[in-house]
C-alpha positions as MATLAB code, in Angstrom:
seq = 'XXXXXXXXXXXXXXXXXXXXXXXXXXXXXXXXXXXXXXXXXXXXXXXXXXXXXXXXXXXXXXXXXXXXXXXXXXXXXXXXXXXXXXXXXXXXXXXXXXXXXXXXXXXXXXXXXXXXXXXXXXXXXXXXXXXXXXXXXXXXXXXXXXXXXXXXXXXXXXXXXXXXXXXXXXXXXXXXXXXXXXXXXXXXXXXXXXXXXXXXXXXXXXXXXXXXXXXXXXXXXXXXXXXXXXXXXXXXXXXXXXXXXXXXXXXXXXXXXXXXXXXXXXXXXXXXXXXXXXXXXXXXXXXXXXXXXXXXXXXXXXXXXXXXXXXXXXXXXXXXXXXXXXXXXXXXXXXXXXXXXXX';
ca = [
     -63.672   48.458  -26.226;
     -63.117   46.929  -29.898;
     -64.798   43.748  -29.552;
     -63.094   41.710  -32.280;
     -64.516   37.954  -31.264;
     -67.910   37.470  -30.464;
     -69.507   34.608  -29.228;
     -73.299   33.617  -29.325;
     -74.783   30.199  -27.445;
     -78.027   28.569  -29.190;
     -79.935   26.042  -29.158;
     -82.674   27.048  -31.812;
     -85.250   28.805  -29.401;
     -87.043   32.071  -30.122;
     -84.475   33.441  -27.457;
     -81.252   32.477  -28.847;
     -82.557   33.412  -32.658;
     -82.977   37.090  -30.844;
     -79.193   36.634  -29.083;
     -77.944   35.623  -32.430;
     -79.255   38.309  -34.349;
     -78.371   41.218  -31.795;
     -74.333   39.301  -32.038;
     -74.452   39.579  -35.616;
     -75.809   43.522  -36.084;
     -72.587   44.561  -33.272;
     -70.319   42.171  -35.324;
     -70.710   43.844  -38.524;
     -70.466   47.209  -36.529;
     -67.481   46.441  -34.983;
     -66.137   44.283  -38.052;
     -65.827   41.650  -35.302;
     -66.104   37.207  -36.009;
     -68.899   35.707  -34.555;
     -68.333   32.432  -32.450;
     -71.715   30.377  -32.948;
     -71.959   27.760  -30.131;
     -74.248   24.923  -29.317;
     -73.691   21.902  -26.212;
     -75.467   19.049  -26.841;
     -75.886   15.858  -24.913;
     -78.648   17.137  -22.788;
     -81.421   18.502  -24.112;
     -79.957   19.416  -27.691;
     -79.319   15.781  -29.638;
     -75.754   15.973  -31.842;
     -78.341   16.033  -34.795;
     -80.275   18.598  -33.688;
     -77.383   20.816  -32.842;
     -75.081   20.303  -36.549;
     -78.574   21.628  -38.135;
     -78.878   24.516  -34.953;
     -75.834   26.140  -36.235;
     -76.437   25.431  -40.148;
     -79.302   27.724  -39.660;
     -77.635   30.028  -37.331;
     -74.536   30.015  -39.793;
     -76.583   31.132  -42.626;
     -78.321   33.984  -40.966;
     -75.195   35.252  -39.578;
     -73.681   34.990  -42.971;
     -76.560   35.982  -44.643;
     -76.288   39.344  -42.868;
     -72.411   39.951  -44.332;
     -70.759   39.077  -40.718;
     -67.633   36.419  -40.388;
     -68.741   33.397  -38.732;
     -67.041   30.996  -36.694;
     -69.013   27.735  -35.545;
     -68.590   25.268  -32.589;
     -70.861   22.050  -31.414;
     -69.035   20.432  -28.547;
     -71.228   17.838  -26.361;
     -71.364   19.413  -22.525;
     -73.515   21.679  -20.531;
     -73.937   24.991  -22.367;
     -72.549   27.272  -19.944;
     -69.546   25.806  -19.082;
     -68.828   25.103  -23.162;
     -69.277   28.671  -23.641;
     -66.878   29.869  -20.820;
     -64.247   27.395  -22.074;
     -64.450   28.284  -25.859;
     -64.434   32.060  -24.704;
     -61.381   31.374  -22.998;
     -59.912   29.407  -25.347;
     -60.764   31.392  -28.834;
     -59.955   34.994  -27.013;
     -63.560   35.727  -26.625;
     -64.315   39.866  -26.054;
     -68.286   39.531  -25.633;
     -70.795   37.074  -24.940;
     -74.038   37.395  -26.167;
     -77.082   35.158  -24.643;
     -81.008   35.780  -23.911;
     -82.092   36.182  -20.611;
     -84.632   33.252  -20.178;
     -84.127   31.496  -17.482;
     -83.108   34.314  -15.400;
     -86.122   34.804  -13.380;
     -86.183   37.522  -10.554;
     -83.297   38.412   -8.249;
     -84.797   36.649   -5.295;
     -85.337   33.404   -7.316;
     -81.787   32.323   -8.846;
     -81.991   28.990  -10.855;
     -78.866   27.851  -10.488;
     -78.775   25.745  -13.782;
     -79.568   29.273  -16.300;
     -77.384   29.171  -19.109;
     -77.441   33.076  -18.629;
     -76.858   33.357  -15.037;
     -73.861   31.238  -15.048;
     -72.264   33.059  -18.228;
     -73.088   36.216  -16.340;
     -71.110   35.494  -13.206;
     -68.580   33.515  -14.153;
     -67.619   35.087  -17.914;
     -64.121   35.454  -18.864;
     -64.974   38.599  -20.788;
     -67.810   41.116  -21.402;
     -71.262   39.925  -21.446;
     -74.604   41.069  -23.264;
     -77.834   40.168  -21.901;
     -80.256   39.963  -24.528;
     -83.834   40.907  -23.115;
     -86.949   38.856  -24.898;
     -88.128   41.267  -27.018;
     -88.114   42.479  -30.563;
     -85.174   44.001  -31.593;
     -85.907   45.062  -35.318;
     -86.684   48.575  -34.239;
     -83.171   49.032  -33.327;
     -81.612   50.909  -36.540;
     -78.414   49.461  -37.942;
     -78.655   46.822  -35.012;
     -77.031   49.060  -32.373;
     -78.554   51.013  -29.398;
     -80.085   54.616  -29.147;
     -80.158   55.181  -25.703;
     -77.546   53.956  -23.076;
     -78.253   53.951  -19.356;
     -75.292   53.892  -17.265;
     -74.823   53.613  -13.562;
     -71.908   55.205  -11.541;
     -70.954   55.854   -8.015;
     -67.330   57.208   -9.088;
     -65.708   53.670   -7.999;
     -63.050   52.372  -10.408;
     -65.374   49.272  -11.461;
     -68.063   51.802  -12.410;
     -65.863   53.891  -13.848;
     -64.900   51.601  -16.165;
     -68.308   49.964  -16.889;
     -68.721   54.152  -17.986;
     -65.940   54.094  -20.614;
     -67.207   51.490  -21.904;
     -70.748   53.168  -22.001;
     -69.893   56.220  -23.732;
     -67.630   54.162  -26.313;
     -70.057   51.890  -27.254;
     -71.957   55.047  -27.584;
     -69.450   56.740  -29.199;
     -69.429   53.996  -31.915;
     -72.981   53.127  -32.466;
     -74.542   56.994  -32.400;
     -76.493   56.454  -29.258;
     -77.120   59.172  -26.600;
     -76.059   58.099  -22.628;
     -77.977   58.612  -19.664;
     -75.759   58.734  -16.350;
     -77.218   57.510  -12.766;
     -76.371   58.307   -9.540;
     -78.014   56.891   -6.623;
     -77.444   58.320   -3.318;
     -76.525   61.896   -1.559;
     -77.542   64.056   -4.438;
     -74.437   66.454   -3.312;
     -72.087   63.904   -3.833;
     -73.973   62.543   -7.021;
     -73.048   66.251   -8.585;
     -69.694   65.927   -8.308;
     -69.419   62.206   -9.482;
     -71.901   63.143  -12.652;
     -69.696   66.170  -13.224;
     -66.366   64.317  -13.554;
     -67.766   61.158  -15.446;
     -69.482   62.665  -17.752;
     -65.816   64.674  -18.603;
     -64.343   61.793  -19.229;
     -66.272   60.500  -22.312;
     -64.842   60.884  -25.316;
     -65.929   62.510  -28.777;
     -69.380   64.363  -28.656;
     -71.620   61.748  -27.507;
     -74.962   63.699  -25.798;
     -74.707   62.744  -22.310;
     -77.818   63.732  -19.726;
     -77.011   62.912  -15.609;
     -80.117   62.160  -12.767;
     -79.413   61.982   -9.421;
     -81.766   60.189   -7.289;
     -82.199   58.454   -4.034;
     -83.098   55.100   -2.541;
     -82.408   51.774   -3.586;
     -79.402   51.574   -6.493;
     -80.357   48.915   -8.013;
     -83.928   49.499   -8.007;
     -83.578   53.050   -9.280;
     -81.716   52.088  -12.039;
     -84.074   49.030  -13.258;
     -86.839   52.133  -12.735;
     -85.089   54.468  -15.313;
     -84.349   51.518  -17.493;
     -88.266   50.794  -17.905;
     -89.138   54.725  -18.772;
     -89.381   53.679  -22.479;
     -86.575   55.528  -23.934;
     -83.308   53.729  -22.924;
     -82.266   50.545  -24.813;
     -79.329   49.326  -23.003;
     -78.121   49.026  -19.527;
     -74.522   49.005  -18.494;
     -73.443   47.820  -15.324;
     -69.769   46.614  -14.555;
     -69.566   42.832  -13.112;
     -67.478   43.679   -9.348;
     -69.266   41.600   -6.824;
     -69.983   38.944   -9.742;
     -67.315   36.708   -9.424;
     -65.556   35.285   -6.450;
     -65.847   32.621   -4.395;
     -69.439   33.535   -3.646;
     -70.553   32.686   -6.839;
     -73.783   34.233   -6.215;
     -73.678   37.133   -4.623;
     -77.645   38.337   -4.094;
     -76.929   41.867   -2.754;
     -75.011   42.839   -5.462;
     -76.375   45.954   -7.838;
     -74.866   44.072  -11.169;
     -77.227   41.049  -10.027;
     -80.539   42.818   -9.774;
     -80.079   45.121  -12.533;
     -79.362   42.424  -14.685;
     -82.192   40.218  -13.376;
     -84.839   42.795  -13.455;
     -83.763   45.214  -16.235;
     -86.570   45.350  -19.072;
     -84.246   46.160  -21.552;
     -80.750   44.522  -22.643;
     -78.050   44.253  -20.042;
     -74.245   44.808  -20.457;
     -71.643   43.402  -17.881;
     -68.534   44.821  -18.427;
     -65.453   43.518  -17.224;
     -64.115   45.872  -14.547;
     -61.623   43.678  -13.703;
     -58.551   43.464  -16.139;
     -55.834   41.367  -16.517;
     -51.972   42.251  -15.251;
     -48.639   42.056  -17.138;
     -48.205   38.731  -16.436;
     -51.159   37.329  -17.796;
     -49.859   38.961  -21.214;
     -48.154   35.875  -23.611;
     -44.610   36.822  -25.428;
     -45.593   38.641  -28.687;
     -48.818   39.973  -27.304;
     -49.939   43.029  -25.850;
     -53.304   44.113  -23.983;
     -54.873   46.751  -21.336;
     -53.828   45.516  -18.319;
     -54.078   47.061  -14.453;
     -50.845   48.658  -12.904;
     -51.712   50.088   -9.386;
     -55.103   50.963  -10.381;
     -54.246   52.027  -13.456;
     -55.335   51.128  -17.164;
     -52.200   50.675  -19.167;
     -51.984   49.787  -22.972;
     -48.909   47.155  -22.536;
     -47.267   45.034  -25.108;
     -45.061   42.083  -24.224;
     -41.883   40.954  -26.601;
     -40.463   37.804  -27.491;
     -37.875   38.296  -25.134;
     -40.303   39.944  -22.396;
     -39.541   42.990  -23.280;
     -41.922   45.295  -22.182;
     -43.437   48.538  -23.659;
     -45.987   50.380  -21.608;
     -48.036   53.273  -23.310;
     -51.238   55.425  -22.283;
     -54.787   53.674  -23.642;
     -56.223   57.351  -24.723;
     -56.522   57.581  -28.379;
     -54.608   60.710  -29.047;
     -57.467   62.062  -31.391;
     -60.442   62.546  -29.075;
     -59.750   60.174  -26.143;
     -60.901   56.918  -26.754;
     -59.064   53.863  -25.051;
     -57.221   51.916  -28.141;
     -57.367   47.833  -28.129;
     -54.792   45.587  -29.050;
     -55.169   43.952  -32.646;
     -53.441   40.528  -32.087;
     -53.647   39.771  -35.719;
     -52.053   43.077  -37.032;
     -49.751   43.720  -33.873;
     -51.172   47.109  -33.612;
     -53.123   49.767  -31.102;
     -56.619   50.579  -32.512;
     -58.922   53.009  -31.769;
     -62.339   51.229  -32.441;
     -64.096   55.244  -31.941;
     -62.605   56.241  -35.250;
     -60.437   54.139  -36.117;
     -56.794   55.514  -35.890;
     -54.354   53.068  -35.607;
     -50.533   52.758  -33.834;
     -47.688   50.282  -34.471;
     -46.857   48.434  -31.292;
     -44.602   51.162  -29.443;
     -47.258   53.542  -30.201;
     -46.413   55.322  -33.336;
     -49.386   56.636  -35.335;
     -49.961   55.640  -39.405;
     -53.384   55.908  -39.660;
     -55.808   59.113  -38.795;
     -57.546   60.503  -37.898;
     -55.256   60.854  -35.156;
     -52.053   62.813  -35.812;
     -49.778   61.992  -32.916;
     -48.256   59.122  -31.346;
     -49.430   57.396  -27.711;
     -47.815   58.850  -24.774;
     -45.947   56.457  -22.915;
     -46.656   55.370  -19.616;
     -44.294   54.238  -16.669;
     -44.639   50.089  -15.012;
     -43.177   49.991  -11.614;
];
């Protein structure tokens, strides 16, 4: 996971103070910059937004976090997507108002255009107060799997997060309970460390039984990945990462299930990128060079991230840390990344 660059939209509502402060509390966990952003020309004046981001600047700051600020005149949405693009963006973080219910899209929410059309992960922030949360991060993780790859990787990222913040995960099925055994069974194997995992298997509607489990009191977070999202049908209303993050009464993460490929990687860079359905840790060389090396963190199987400023593989679990071809110097873990074969 390792979310190094986080970005926040505002415009100074009660919302966006809540979006801001739930950015800054996984910042400081993850040790990650956060990207302030506010459009105006619409309903946020130039004025209005230069003292939107003072303010927001100063909290962020004021909690120890980096900060990183941006006021660019456009519709919020589409400023958001572009900086996220452009600045390397891993998470966005906005409030849900404006949302509305699944049947009733309003085309124009800030959040349901992020949500769809996102070049990265994106956190829903639910209107509510989030001071009981201790150390800003999540207790109780709900996540939802059929055993596809897109759900399997909205699960990794589930059980890292978890892995990170100290929370406890709650795995969903929906459907034949027989065949939710088996896909419990071998997701819940695949988390790493010694995060407490519980499954349910249930029946009827997906995304309805999920919302349902969500609302029980206990669970904090929701984490759904974002197939069926994006496309050409922008808004796609069967979809189970739609409703649940419409109707959820607590915070919503969209992961990105779908990564990028070896071309999309720039000389000098590396990143997790797909190879025939495969995650594959992958760094490019000036030359094009390539390197290709297993994601699993070789002390207890988290998936490493690329640092782009220090050219190396961390783990953001526990924070072991390879050279770029893989080596280990820093521990916990004590040996090197396997490699892995490209076609």
């Amino acid at each position: 996971m390792g979310y190094r660059a986080i970005m926040v939209g505002t415009d100074g509502s009660e919302t966006a103070v809540l979006a801001v402060g739930a950015a800054t509390r996984l910042a400081k966990r993850f040790g990650a910059v956060v990207h302030i952003v506010c459009a105006h020309g619409g309903p946020v004046e130039e004025q209005t937004a230069i003292e939107v981001l003072r303010y927001a600047r100063e909290a962020v700051r004021g909690e120890g976090a980096e900060t990183k600020t941006h006021m660019r005149a456009g519709a919020p949405a589409e400023v958001m997507k572009e900086l996220a693009a452009l600045h390397g963006v891993d998470l966005i973080v906005v409030g849900n108002v404006g949302m509305g219910k699944a049947r009733r899209f309003k085309l124009g929410g800030i959040a349901e255009e992020v949500a769809h059309e996102a070049p990265c992960d994106v956190l829903i922030i639910h209107t509510r107060d989030l001071d009981a949360a201790p150390n800003g991060g999540y207790r109780h993780i709900l996540v939802g799997t059929d055993g596809s790859a897109t759900a399997s990787e909205a699960a990794r990222k589930g059980f890292e997060l978890a892995e990170i913040l100290g929370a406890d995960v709650t795995l969903v099925h929906v459907g034949d309970p027989l065949v939710g055994a088996v896909v419990l069974e071998d997701t819940a194997k695949s988390r790493p460390g010694a995060a407490a995992v519980r499954s349910e298997t249930l029946e009827g509607d997906p995304a309805g039984r999920i919302v349902e489990v969500a609302g029980r009191g206990d669970i904090d977070l929701v984490v759904v990945g974002n197939k069926g999202l994006a496309g050409t049908r922008r808004y796609l209303l069967g979809s189970i990462p739609a409703r649940v993050a419409h109707e959820s009464p607590v915070d919503v993460l969209i992961a990105k299930t779908v990564g990028r490929t070896v071309d999309d990687l720039a000389p000098g860079h590396g990143g997790l990128v797909d190879v025939g359905g495969r995650r594959v840790a992958v760094y490019k060389a000036e030359d094009g060079t390539l390197t290709a090396l297993s994601p699993r963190c070789q002390h207890m199987g988290c998936t490493v991230d690329w640092n782009d400023a220090d050219r190396t593989w961390d783990c953001p679990c526990h924070g072991s840390r390879y050279d770029r071809d893989g080596r280990v110097f820093q521990g916990p873990a004590k040996k090197d990344l396997d490699p892995a074969e490209l076609p």
